[in-house]
C-alpha positions as CSV (number, residue, x, y, z in Angstrom):
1,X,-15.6,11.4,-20.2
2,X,-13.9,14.2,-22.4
3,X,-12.6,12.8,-25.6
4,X,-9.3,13.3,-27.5
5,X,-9.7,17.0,-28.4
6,X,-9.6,18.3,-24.7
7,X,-6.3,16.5,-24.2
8,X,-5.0,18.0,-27.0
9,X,-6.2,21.3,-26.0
10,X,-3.9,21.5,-23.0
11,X,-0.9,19.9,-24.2
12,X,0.4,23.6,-24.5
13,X,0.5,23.8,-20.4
14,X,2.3,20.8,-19.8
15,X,5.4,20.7,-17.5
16,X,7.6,18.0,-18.4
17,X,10.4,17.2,-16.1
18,X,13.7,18.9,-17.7
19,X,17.5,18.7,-16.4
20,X,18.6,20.6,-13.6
21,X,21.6,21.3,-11.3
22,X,19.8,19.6,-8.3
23,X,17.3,17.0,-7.6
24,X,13.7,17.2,-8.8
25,X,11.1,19.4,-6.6
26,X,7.9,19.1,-8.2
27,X,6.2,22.3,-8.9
28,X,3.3,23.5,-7.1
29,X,0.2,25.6,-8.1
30,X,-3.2,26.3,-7.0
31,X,-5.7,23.6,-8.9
32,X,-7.7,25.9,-11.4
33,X,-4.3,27.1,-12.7
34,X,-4.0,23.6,-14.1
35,X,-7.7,23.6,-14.9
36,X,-9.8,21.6,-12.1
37,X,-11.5,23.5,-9.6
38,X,-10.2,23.6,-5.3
39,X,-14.1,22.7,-4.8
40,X,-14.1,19.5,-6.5
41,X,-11.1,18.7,-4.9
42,X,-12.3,19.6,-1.9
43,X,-15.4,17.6,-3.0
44,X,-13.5,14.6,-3.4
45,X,-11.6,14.4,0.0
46,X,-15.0,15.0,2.0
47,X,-16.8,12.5,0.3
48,X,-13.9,9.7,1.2
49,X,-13.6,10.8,4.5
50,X,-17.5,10.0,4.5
51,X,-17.7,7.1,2.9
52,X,-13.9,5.2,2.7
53,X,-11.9,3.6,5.8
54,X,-9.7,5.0,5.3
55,X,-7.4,6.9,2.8
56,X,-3.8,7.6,4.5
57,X,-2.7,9.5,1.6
58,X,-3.2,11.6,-2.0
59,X,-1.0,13.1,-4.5
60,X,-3.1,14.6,-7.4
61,X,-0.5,15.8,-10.5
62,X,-1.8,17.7,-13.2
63,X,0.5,18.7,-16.4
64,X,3.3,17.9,-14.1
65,X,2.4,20.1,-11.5
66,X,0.9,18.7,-7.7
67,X,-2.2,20.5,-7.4
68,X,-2.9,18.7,-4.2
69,X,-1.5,16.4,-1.2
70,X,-2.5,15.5,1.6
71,X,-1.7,13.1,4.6
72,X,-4.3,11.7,7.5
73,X,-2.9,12.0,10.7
74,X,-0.6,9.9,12.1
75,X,0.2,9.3,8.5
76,X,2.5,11.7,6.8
77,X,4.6,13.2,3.8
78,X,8.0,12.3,5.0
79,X,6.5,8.5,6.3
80,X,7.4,5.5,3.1
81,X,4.4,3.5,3.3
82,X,4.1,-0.5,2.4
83,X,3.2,-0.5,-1.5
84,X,2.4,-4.1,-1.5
85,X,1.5,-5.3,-5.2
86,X,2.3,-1.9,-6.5
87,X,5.4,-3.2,-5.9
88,X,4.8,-5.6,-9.4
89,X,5.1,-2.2,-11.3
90,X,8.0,-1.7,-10.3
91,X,9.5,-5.1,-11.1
92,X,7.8,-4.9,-14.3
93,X,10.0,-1.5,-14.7
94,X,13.4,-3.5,-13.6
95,X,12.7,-6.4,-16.3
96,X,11.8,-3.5,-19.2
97,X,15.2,-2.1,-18.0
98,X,17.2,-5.3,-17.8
99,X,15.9,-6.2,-21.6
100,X,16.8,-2.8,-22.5
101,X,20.6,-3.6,-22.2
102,X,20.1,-7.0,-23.7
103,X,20.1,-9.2,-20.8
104,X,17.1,-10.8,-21.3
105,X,14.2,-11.2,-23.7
106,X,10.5,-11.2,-22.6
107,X,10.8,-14.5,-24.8
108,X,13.2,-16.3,-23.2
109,X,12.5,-19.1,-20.9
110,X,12.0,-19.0,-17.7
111,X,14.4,-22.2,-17.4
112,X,16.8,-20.5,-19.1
113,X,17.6,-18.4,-16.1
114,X,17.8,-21.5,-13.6
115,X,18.8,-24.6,-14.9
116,X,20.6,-26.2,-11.7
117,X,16.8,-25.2,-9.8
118,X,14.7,-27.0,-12.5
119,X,13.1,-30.2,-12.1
120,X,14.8,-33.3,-12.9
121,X,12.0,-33.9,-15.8
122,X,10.1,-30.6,-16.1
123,X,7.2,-30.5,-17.8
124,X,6.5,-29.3,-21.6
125,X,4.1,-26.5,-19.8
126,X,6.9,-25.3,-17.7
127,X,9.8,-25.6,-20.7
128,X,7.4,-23.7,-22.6
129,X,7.0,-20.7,-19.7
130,X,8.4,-17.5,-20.5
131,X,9.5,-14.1,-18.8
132,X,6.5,-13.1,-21.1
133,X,3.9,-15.5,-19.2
134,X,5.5,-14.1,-15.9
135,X,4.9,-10.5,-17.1
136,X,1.3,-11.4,-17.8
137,X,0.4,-13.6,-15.2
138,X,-0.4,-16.1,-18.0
139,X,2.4,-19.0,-16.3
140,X,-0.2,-21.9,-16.7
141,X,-1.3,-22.1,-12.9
142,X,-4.2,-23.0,-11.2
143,X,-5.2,-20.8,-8.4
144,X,-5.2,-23.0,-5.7
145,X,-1.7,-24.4,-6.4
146,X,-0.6,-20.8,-5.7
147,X,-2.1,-20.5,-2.3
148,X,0.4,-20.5,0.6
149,X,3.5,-20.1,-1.3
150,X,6.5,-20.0,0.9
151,X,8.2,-16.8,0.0
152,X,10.0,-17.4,2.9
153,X,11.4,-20.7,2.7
154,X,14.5,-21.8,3.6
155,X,14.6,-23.6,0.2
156,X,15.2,-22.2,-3.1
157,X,11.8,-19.8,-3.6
158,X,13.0,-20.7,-7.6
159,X,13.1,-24.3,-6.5
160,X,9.8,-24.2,-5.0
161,X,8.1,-22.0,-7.7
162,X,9.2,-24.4,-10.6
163,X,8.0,-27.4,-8.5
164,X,4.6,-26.4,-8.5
165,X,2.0,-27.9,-11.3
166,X,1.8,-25.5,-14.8
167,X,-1.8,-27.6,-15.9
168,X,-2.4,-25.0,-19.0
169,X,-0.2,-24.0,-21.8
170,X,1.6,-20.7,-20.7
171,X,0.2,-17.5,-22.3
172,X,-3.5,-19.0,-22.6
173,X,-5.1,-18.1,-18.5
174,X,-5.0,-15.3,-17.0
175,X,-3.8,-16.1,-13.3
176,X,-3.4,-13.3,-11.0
177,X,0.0,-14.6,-9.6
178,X,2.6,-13.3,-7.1
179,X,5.1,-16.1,-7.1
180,X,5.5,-15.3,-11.0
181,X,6.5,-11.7,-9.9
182,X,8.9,-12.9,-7.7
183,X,10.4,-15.0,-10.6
184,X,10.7,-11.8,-12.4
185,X,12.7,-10.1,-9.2
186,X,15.0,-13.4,-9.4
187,X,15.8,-13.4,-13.2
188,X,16.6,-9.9,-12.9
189,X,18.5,-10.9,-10.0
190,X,20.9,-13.6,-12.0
191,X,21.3,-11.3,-15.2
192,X,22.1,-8.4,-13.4
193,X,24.0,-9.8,-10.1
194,X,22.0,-7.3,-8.4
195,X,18.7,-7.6,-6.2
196,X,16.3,-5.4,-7.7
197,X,15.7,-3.0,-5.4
198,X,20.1,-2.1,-5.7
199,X,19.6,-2.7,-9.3
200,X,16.7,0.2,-9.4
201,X,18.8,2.0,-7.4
202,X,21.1,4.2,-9.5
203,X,18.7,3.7,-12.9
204,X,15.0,4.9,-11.0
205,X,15.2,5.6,-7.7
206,X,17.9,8.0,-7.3
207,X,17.5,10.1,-11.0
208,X,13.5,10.7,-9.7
209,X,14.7,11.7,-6.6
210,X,13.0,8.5,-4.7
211,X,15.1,8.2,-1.3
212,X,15.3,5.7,1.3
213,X,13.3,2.8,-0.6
214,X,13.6,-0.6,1.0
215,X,12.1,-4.1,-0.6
216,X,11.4,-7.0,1.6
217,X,14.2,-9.7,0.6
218,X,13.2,-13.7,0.7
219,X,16.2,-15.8,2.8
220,X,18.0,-16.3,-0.5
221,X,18.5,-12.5,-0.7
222,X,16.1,-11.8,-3.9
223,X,13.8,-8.6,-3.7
224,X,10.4,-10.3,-3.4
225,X,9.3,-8.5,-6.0
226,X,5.1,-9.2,-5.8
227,X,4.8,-7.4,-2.6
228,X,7.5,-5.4,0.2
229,X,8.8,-2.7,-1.7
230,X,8.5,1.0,0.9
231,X,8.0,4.1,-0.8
232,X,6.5,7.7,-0.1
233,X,3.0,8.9,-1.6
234,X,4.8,11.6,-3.7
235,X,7.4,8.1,-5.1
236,X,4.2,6.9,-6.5
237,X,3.3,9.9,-7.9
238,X,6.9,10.4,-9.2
239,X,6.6,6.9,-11.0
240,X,3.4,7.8,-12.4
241,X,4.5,10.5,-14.1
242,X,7.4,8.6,-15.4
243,X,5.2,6.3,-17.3
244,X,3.1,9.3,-18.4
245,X,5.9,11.0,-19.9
246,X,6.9,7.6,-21.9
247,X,9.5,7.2,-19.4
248,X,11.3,10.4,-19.8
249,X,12.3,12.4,-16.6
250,X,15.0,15.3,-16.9
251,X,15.9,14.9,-20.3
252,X,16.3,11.3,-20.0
253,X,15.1,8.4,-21.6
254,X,14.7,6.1,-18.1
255,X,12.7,3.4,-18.8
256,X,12.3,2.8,-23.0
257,X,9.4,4.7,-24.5
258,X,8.3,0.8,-26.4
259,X,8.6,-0.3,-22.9
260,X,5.9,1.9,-21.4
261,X,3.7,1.1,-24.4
262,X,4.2,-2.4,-23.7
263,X,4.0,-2.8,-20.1
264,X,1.0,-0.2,-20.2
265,X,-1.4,-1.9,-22.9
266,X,-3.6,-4.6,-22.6
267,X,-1.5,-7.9,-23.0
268,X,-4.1,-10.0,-22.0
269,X,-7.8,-10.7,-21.4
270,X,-8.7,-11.2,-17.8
271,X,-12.5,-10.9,-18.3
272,X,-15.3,-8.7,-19.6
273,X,-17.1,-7.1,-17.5
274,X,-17.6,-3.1,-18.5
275,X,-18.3,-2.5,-15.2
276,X,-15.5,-4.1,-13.2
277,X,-11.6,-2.3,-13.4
278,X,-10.4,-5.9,-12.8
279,X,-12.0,-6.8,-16.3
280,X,-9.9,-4.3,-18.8
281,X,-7.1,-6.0,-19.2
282,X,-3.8,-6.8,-18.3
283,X,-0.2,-6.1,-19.3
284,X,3.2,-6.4,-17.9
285,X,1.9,-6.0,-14.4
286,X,0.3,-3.1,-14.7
287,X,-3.6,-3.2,-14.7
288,X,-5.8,-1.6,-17.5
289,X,-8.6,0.7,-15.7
290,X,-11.6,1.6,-17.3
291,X,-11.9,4.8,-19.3
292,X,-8.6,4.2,-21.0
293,X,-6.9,4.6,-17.8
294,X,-4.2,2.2,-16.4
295,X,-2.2,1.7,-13.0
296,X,-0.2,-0.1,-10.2
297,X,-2.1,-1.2,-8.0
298,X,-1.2,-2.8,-4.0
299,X,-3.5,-4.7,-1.6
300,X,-5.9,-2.4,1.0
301,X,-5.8,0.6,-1.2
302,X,-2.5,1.5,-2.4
303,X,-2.7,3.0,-5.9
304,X,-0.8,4.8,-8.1
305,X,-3.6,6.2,-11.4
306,X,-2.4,7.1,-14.3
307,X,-5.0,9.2,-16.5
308,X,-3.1,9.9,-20.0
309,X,-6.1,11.9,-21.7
310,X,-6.3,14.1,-19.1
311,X,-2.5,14.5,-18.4
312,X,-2.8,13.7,-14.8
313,X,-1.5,11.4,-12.2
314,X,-3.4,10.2,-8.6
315,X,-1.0,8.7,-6.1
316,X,-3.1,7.1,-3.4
317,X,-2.7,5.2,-0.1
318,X,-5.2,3.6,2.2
319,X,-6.2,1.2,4.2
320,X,-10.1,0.1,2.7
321,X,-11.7,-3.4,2.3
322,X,-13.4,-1.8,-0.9
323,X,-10.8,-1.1,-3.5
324,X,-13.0,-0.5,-6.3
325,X,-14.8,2.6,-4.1
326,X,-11.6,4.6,-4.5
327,X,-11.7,4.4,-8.0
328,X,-14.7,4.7,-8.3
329,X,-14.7,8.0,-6.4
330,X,-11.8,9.2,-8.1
331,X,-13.3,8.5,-11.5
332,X,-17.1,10.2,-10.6
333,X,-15.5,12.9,-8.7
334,X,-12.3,14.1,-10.3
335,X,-12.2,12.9,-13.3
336,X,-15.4,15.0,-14.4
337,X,-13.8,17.8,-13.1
338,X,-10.7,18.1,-14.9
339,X,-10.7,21.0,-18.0
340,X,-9.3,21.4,-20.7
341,X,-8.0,24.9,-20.0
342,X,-6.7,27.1,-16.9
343,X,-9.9,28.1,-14.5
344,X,-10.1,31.7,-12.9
345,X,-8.1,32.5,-9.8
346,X,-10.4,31.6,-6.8
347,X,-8.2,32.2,-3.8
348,X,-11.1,32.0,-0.9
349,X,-11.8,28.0,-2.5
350,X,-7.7,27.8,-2.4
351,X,-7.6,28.4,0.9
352,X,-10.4,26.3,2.0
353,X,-8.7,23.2,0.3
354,X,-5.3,24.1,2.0
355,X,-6.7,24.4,5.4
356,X,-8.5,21.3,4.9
357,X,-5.7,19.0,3.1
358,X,-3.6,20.6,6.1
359,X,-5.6,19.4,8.7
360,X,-6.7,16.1,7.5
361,X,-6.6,13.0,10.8
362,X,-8.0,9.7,11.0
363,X,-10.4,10.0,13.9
364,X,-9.0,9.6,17.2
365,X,-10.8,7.8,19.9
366,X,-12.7,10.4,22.1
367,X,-14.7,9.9,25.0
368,X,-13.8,10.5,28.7
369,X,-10.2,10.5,30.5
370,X,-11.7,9.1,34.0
371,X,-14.2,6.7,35.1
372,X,-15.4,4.7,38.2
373,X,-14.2,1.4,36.5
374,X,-10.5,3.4,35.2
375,X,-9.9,3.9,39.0
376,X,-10.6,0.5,40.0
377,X,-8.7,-1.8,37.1
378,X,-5.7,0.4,37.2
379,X,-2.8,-1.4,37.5
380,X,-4.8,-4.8,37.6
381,X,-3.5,-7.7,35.2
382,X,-6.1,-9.4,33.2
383,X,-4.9,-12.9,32.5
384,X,-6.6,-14.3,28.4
385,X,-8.3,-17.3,28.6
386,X,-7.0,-19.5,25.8
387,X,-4.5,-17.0,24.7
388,X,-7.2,-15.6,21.6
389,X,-5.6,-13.2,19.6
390,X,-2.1,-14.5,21.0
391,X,-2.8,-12.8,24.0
392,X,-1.8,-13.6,27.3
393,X,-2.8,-10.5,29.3
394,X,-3.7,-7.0,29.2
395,X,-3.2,-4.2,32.1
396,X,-4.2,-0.9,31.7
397,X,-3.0,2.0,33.9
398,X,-3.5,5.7,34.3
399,X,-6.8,6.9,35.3
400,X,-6.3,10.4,33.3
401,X,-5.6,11.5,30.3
402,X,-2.7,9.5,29.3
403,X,-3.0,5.8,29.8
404,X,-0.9,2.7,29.0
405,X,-2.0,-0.5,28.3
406,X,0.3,-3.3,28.5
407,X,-0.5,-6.5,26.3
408,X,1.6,-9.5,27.2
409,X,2.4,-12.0,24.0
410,X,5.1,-14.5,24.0
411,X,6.0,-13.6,27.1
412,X,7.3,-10.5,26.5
413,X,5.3,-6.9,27.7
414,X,4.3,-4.6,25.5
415,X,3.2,-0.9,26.8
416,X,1.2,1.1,24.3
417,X,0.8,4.4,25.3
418,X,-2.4,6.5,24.0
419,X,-4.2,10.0,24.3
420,X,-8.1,10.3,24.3
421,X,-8.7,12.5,21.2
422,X,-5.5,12.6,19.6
423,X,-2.9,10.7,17.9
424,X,0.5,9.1,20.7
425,X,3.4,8.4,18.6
426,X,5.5,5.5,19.7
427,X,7.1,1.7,18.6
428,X,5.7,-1.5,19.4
429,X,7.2,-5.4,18.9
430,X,3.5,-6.9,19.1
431,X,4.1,-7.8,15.7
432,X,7.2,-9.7,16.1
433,X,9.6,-6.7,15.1
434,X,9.5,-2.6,16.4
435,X,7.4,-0.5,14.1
436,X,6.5,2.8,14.3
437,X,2.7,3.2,15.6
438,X,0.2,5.4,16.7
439,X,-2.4,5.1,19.5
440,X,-5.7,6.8,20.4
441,X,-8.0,5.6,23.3
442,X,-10.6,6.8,25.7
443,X,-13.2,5.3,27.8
444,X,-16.0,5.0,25.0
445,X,-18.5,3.9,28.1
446,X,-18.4,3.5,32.2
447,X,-16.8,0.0,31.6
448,X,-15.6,0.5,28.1
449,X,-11.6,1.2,27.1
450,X,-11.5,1.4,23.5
451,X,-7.5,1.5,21.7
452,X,-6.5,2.2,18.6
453,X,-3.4,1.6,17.4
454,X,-2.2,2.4,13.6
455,X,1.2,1.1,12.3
456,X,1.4,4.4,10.2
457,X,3.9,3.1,7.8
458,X,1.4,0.3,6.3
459,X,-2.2,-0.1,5.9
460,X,-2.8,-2.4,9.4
461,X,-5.0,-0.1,12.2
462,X,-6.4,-2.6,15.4
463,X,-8.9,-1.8,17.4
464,X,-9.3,-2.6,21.3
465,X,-13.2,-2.9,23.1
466,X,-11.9,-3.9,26.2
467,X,-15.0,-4.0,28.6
468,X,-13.6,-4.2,32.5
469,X,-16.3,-6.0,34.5
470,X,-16.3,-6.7,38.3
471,X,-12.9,-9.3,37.8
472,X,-13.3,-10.3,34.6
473,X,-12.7,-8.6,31.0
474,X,-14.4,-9.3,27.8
475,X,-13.9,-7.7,24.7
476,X,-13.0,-7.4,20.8
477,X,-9.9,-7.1,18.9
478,X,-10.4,-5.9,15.5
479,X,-8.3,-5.6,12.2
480,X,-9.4,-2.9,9.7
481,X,-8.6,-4.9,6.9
482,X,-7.9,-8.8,5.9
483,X,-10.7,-11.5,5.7
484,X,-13.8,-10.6,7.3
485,X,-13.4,-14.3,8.9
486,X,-10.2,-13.0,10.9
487,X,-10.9,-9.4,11.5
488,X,-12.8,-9.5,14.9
489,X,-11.3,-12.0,17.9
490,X,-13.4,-12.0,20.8
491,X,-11.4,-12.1,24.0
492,X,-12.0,-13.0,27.8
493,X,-10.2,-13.0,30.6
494,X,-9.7,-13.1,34.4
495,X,-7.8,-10.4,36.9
496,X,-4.9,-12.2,38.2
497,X,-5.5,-12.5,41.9
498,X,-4.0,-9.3,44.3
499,X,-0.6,-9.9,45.7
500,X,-1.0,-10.4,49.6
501,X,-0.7,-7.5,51.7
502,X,1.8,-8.5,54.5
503,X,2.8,-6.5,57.6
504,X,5.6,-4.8,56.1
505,X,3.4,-3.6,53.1
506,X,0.7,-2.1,55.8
């Protein structure tokens, strides 16, 4: 890693965010103009395209200017994407805010905030829990007496969160613990009379130009402030930046300079491995990295890297079972590559990088459009033994290029629509609710359907090996990410017997 000198000897070409008559519209430049080369760039992406599954998204920002972005088909610019617990950053960002107008203290008690929800006898470890403890995931839990926690109870979440057992003095373990973020999103909540995500609204979102955010609420109406908040790739990057400007943006002061120090710095131990970038420390709910780097981080690969020697900002989202590869990449592959000073033009290696950042796709499912077995299991209902994977039945029709196969849950039918080799826009319920998704599928073998289907506003992709033999069906349903316990459910079923033909039908 370059040391302090190089940052220095660029601070000259930074471009900090300064009023305007309209929104902000980050600038845009080729990548040696701000001093990293389009190869190594270029570098990067091919080598997680080889060795990730999958990125969605990146956003790399260098002296304020995006030298590169890039979506993955079906995944794109205009798309918000679930942040998961990158959504603790921004939490952590509501509470700097709230204490900045003297509503709170990251001393007071969490109590304080919640006396009618408190135990009849709390404990001394839970009177002597603070907003600081919450900040720092130092509450006094044990892990296991997290697990499970009903965010979405019917009850008080408060009530339920300051029922649960604090066995250590607050401040002394390091607990990695959502619940206490959600406390956060409630006490912000009561001092403000706002949910977060309103109370964000008119003091982050809208002065860095961050449109159409939505948090997931719990029944009680409280931003769940851990996990659900929806945001673009270039938000993230727009938030990074923020905190790499000390929380200036347009001549502002948004979120306090002493803030951003604070929330930023290592509060707390939470172990000592060089190696690991869970191991460098935490703050108010924002991760140290190693190198002297920091960041918000979100399950499955949603990252938002801030680098302050080097003046540059990485907004990622994925959808990996190996978090610690992205960084890792990012910190072998880009990091080395940023300079302290402007590179030559190269316009051939600018062009290369745009055509490839323009033309970046998951892979589609490819294979062939017609088979023996597609004409004979068209239109043919395949009933699930045992109802694995909550299925009840599957029927897949079309024998050409486009098909449609039509899983039955909860009684309800559910057509997803697909292309062999490219990506079908389109909604599904199967989850319980419509969401936008995105289906590929072919016949990967004489028997063999294969589907995949990618709700392209989160992480989740599904996989369908759906293997059509004489009248039965056997086959795989697999998640891309989760617990490798649950990712694969192996399903079998029967065709439903062929209605009767009867005179009138001859």
């Amino acid at each position: 890693m370059r040391g302090v000198m190089a940052a220095l000897a660029v601070a000259a070409s930074v471009v900090v965010p300064v009023a305007g008559d309209g929104p902000f519209v980050f600038p845009r430049s080729a990548p040696e103009a701000q001093g990293i080369a389009s190869e190594a760039i270029q570098s990067f992406v091919e080598e997680a395209e080889r060795t990730i599954d999958a990125l969605h998204s990146l956003v790399i920002v260098r002296h304020g200017v995006v030298v590169a972005e890039g979506w993955w088909a079906p995944y794109s610019a205009g798309e918000p994407h679930q942040m998961f617990s990158l959504s603790k950053s921004f939490t952590s960002t509501a509470v700097g805010m709230a204490v900045s107008e003297g509503l709170l203290s990251t001393d007071d008690p969490v109590l304080k905030f919640f006396p009618d929800e408190a135990p009849a006898e709390p404990s001394a470890n839970l009177k002597a829990m603070r907003v600081r403890d919450l900040l720092t995931m130092t509450a006094g839990h044990h892990e296991e007496d997290l697990r499970g926690f009903p965010y979405n109870s019917e009850e008080s979440v408060v009530r339920r969160f300051l029922s649960l057992p604090v066995a250590h003095k607050p401040g002394t373990l390091f607990v990695y613990n959502t619940p206490a973020s959600y406390m956060l999103s409630a006490i912000v909540q009561k001092v403000t009379g706002q949910p977060v995500v309103d109370y964000l609204g008119s003091r982050l979102f809208q002065p860095l130009g961050i449109t159409g955010a939505t948090w997931d609420a719990s029944r009680q109406g409280v931003s769940m402030g851990g996990f659900g908040l929806n945001v673009r790739t270039e938000d993230i990057a727009r938030f990074g930046e923020l905190y790499l400007r000390k929380g200036q943006w347009q001549g502002r002061q948004i979120v306090p300079a002493a803030w951003v120090e604070a929330a930023t710095s290592r509060q707390v131990s939470n172990g000592s491995s060089p190696s690991s970038d869970w191991e460098q420390g935490y703050g108010y709910q924002f991760w140290r990295s190693r190198h002297g780097f920091y960041r918000g981080d979100g399950a499955h690969g949603q990252f938002c890297l801030v680098l302050p020697e080097y003046d540059t900002v990485v907004a990622i989202t994925a959808g990996t079972r190996d978090m610690g590869a992205v960084m890792n990449l990012v910190w072998e592959r880009l990091v080395p590559a940023l300079g302290p000073q402007a590179l030559p033009e190269n316009r051939s290696a600018n062009a290369a990088l745009a055509s490839k950042l323009a033309a970046l796709t998951l892979p589609a499912i490819t294979g062939e459009t017609r088979t023996a077995a597609a004409s004979a299991i068209s239109g043919r209902r395949y009933e699930i033994t045992g109802k694995q994977a909550g299925l009840e039945a599957v029927t897949l029709t079309g024998d050409g290029e486009d098909t449609t196969v039509t899983f039955r849950l909860a009684g309800k039918d559910h057509p997803v629509s697909a292309q062999a080799g490219r990506w079908r826009r389109g909604t599904s319920a199967m989850t319980g609710s419509d969401q936008v998704v995105a289906a590929s599928g072919a016949w990967t073998a004489a028997d063999t359907y294969t589907l995949k289907v990618v709700r392209y506003r989160t992480p989740f992709a599904t996989t369908y090996r759906l293997r059509f033999r004489a009248d039965t069906l056997e086959g795989e349903v697999e998640q891309n990410v989760g617990p490798a316990s649950e990712r694969t459910t192996v399903i079998r079923g029967r065709a439903a017997a062929r209605p009767a033909r009867t005179s009138e039908s001859r």
